[in-house]
C-alpha positions in Angstrom: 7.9 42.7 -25.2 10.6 41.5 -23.5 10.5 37.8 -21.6 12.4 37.2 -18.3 15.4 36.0 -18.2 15.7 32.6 -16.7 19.1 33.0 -14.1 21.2 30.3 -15.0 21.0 27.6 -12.2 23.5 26.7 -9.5 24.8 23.8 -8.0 23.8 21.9 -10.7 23.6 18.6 -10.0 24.8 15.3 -12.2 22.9 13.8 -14.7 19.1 13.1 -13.3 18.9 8.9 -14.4 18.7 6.8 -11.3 22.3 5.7 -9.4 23.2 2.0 -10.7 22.3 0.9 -7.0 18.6 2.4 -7.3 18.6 0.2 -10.8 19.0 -3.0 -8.5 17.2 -2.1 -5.6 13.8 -3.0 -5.1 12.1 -1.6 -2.1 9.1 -3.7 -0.4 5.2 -3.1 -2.1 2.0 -4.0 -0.5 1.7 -7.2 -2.8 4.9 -8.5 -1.5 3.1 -8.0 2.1 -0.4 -9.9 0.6 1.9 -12.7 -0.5 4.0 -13.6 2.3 0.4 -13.8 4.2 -1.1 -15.7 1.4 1.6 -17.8 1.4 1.0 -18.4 5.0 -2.6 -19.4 4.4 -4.5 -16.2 5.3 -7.7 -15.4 3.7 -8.7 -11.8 2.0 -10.1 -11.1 5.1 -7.3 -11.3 7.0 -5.0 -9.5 4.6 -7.3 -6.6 4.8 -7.5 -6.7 8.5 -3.6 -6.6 8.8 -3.0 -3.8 6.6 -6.4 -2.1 8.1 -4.0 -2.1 11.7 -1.0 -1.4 9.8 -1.8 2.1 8.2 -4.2 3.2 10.7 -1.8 2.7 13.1 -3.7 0.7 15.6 -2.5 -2.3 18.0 -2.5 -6.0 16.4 -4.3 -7.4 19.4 -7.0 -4.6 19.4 -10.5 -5.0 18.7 -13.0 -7.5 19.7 -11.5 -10.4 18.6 -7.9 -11.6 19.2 -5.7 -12.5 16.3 -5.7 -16.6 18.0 -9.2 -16.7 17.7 -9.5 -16.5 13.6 -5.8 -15.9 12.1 -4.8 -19.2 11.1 -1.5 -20.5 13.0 1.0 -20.0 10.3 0.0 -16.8 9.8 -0.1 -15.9 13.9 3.6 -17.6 14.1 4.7 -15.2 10.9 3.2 -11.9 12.3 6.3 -10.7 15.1 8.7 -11.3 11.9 6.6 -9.3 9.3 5.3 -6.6 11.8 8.8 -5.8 12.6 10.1 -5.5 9.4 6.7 -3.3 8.6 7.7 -1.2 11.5 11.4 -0.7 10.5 10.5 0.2 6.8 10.2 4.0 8.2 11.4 4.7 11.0 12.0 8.4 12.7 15.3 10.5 12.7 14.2 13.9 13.7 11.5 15.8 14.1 11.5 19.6 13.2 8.1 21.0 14.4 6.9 24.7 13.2 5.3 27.4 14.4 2.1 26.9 12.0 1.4 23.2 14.2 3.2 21.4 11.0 6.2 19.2 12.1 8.8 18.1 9.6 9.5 14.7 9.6 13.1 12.7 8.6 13.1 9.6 7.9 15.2 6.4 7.8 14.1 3.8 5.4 15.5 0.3 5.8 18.3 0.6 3.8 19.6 3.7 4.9 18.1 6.3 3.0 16.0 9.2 4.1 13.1 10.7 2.7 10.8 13.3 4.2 7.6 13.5 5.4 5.2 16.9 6.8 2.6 17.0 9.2 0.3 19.7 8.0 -2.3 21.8 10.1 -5.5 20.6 9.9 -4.7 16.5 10.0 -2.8 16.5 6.5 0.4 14.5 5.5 3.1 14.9 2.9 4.4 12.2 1.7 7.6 11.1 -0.5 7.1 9.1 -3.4 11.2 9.1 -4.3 14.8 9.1 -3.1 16.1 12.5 -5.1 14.1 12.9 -7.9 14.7 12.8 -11.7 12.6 16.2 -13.1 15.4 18.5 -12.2 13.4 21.6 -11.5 15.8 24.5 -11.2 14.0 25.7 -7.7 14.0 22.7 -6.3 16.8 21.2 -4.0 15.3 17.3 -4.0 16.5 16.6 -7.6 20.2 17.8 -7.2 21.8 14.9 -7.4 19.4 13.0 -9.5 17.0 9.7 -8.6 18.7 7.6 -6.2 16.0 4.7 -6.2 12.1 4.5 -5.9 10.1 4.4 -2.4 8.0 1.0 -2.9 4.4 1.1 -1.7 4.8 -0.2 1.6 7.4 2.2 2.6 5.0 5.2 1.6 2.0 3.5 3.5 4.7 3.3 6.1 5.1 6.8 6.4 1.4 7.5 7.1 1.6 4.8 9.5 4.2 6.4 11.5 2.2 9.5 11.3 -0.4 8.6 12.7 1.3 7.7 15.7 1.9 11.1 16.0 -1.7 13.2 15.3 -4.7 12.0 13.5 -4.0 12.1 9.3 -7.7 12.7 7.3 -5.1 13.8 4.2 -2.3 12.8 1.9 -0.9 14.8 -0.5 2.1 13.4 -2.9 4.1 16.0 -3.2 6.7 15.3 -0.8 10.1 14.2 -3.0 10.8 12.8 -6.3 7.5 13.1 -8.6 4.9 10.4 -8.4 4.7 9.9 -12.0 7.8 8.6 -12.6 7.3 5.7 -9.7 3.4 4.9 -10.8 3.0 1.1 -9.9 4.1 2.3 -6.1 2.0 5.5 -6.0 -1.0 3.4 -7.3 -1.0 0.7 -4.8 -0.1 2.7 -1.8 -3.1 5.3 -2.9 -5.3 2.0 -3.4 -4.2 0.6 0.1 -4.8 4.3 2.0 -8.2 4.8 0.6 -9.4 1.7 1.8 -7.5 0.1 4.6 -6.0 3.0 5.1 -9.8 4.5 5.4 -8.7 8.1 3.4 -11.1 9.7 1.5 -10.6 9.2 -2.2 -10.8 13.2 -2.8 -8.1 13.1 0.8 -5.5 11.8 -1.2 -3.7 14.5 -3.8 -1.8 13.3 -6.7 0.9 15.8 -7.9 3.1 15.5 -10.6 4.6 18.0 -12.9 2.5 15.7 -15.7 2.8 12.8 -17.9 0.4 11.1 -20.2 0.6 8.1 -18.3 -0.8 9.6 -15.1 -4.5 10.4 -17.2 -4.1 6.7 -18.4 -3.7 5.0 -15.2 -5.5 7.8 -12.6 -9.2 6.8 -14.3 -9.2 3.3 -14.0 -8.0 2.6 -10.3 -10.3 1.2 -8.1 -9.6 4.9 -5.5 -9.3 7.5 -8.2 -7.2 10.4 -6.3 -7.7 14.6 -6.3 -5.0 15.6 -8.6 -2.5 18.6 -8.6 -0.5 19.9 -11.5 2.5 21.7 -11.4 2.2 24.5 -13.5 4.7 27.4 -12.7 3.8 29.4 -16.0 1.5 29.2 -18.8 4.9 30.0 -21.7 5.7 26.5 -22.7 9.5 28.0 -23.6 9.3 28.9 -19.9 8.2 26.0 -18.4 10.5 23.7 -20.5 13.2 25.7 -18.7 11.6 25.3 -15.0 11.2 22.0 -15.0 13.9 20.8 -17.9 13.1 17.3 -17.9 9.5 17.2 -17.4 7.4 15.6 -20.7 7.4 18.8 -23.3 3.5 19.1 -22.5 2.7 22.8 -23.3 0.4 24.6 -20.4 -2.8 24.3 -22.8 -2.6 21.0 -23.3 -1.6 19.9 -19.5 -4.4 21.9 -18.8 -7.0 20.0 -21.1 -5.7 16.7 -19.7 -6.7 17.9 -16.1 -10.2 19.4 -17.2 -11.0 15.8 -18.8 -9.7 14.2 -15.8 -11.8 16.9 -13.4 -14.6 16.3 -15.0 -14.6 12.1 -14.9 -14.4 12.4 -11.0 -15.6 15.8 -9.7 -12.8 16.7 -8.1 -11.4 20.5 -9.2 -7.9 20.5 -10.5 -5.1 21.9 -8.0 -2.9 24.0 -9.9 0.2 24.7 -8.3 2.5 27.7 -8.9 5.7 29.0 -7.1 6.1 32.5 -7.3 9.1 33.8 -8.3 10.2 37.4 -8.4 10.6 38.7 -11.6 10.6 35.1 -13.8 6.4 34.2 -13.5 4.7 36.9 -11.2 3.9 39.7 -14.5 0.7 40.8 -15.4 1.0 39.0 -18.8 1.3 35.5 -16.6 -1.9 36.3 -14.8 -3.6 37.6 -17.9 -2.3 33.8 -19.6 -3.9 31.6 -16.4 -6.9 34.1 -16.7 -7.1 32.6 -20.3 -6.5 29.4 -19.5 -8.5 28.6 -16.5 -11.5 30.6 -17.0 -14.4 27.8 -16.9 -12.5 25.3 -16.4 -13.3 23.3 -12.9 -10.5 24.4 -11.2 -8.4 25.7 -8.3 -4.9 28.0 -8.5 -2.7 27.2 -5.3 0.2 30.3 -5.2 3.1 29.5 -3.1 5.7 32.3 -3.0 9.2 30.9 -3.6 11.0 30.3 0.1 14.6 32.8 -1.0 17.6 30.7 -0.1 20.7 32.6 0.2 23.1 31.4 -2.4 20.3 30.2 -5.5 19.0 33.1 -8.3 15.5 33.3 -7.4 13.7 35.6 -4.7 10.4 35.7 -3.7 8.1 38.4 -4.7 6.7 40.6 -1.7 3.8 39.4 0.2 2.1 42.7 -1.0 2.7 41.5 -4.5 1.6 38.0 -4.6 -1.7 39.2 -2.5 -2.3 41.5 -4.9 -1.8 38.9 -8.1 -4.3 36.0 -6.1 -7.2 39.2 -5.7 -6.9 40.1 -9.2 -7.3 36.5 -10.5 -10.2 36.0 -8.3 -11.6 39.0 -9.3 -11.1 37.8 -13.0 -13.5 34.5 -12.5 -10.1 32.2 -11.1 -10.4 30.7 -7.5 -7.0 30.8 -6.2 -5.4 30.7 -3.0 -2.5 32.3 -1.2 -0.4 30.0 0.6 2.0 29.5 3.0 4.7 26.7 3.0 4.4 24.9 5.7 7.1 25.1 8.8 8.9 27.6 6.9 10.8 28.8 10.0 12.6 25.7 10.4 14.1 25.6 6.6 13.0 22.3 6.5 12.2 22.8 2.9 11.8 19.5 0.4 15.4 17.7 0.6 16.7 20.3 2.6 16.8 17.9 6.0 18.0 15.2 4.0 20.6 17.5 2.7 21.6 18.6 6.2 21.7 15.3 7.7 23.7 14.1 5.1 26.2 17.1 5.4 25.0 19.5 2.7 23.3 22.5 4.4 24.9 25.0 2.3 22.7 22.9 -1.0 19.8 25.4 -2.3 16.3 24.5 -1.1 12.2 24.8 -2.2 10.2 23.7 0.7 7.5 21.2 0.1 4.2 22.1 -1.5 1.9 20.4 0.9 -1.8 22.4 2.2 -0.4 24.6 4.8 -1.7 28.1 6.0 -4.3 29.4 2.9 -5.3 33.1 2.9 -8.2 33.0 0.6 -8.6 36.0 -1.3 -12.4 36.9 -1.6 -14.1 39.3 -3.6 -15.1 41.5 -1.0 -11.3 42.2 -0.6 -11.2 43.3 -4.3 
């Protein structure tokens, strides 16, 4: 039988290995926040209050006590200067709202850079957990020119912050540029500051990552232990090494065995993610290989048709068709959902704002691959 051909990609980027600036570059974390206030003679408590107002969003001087009447006064005559630089760590370029309620966000970081955010229906965010992005997936647009420098934790708690000045956020999903694994120490202190200050569910907050060994090693034994999604794409280990060319070499089964292990430790089903595209992952042998990997394993298949850019080889398969593939795995025993990308009509796909802004609109694009519009396919539509 003959295997698709894999289109050879364009606009290529250069090689994926961080910029020397993002070598020297080291963006603020939550612990450099703890020790300026520790330094300054606050208290656990008072740590955990500040960061409680911080990424909830809510005023310094709220609640029933005033900040005079138990912060001690080094640490009252420090707050203006560290809420303001808390404040400017993301701040708000544009705003690109859709026509499914989600509203692209881009955003300035203190040094210049941009990264994007999504507000999702239903009181979700997507978040960025890099500047570019080192994996170098041929459909994707945020890698092109490689990893320019890591998002430290407090600028990613920053981002839900300035969310939730805007709507309500229940949800954060990682999957907003660069890939979480590759910036660990950041993702797992913003994800331990969100599910407890932050007051997010631990099941709210999605881990996604193409997969690495080190993600099952560190995911268990944090103190919030995250829902996790897996990039998957295809279940032909030749294939996937060509999708995502500088992803660990873990073959489908075994990535797949890593989640199940992982699923079961926490009880929270495994998100597999998979962008359709016409003609390269969208055959009947595909769905016959997740059918055969999947089938009682605790588990969820996301399917996100590829957004078509004009100018890069891949298309998205017809509607028709990917409706069709998501009934017949859910006939087959697989949960699996249809989705939407959200904000679609504003081609505000992942690194395609930053791309714009920075004078690079004609670059390819894959939006985001946050929780946006779901059609679930039942078995009463079968």
């Amino acid at each position: 039988m003959t295997q698709p051909t894999l289109p050879a990609p364009t606009n290529a980027g250069p090689d994926q290995s961080p910029a020397p600036s993002a070598v020297h570059c080291r963006p603020m974390r939550i612990e450099d926040i703890r020790r300026r206030l520790r330094d300054s003679g606050a208290k656990a408590c008072h740590e955990q209050r500040l960061l409680r107002q911080w990424s909830q969003a809510l005023p310094y001087e709220g609640g029933k006590r005033r900040p005079q009447d138990f912060l001690p006064q080094e640490v009252r005559a420090l707050l203006p200067t560290l809420t303001a630089e808390m404040k400017g760590l993301a701040t708000l370029r544009s705003v690109h709202p859709g026509d499914d309620g989600s509203e692209r966000l881009l955003i300035d970081l203190a040094d210049g850079q941009t990264v994007e955010s999504v507000l999702l229906p239903r009181d979700g965010l997507c978040v960025s957990t890099q500047v570019g992005c080192a994996v170098g997936c041929v459909f994707c647009m945020t890698g092109k020119d490689g990893l320019l420098r890591q998002v430290g934790s407090a600028e990613i708690v920053a981002q839900v912050a300035l969310a939730r000045t805007r709507r309500p956020v229940k949800k954060v999903v990682f999957m907003g540029m660069g890939e979480p694994a590759h910036n660990l120490d950041n993702v797992m202190e913003a994800i331990d500051v969100l599910g407890t200050a932050g007051a997010i569910g631990h099941k709210s907050l999605v881990f996604s990552t193409v997969g690495d060994p080190r993600v099952f090693e560190r995911l268990p034994q944090g103190p919030v232990k995250p829902a996790l999604a897996l990039s998957l794409h295809t279940t032909r280990a030749d294939l996937r090494a060509q999708l995502l060319p500088k992803a660990p070499r873990i073959t489908p089964d075994e990535l797949v065995e890593m989640g199940e292990q992982y699923a079961r430790a926490t009880g929270y089903p495994i998100q597999y993610q998979w962008t359709l595209l016409e003609g390269i992952n969208d055959s009947q042998e595909e769905l016959d290989g997740i059918v055969r990997l999947l089938t009682g394993k605790y588990a969820i298949m996301n399917m996100i048709p590829f957004n078509s850019v004009e100018g890069v080889p891949y298309q998205r398969p017809s509607w028709e068709h990917a409706a069709s593939l998501a009934r017949q795995l859910h006939q087959r025993g697989i949960l699996t959902k249809l989705r939407h990308s959200a904000g679609q009509d504003v081609d505000g796909g992942c690194g395609q704002l930053r791309a714009r802004a920075l004078g690079e609109s004609d670059a390819p694009s894959l939006p985001l691959q946050p929780q946006p519009q779901t059609i679930r396919i039942s078995r009463r539509n079968g």
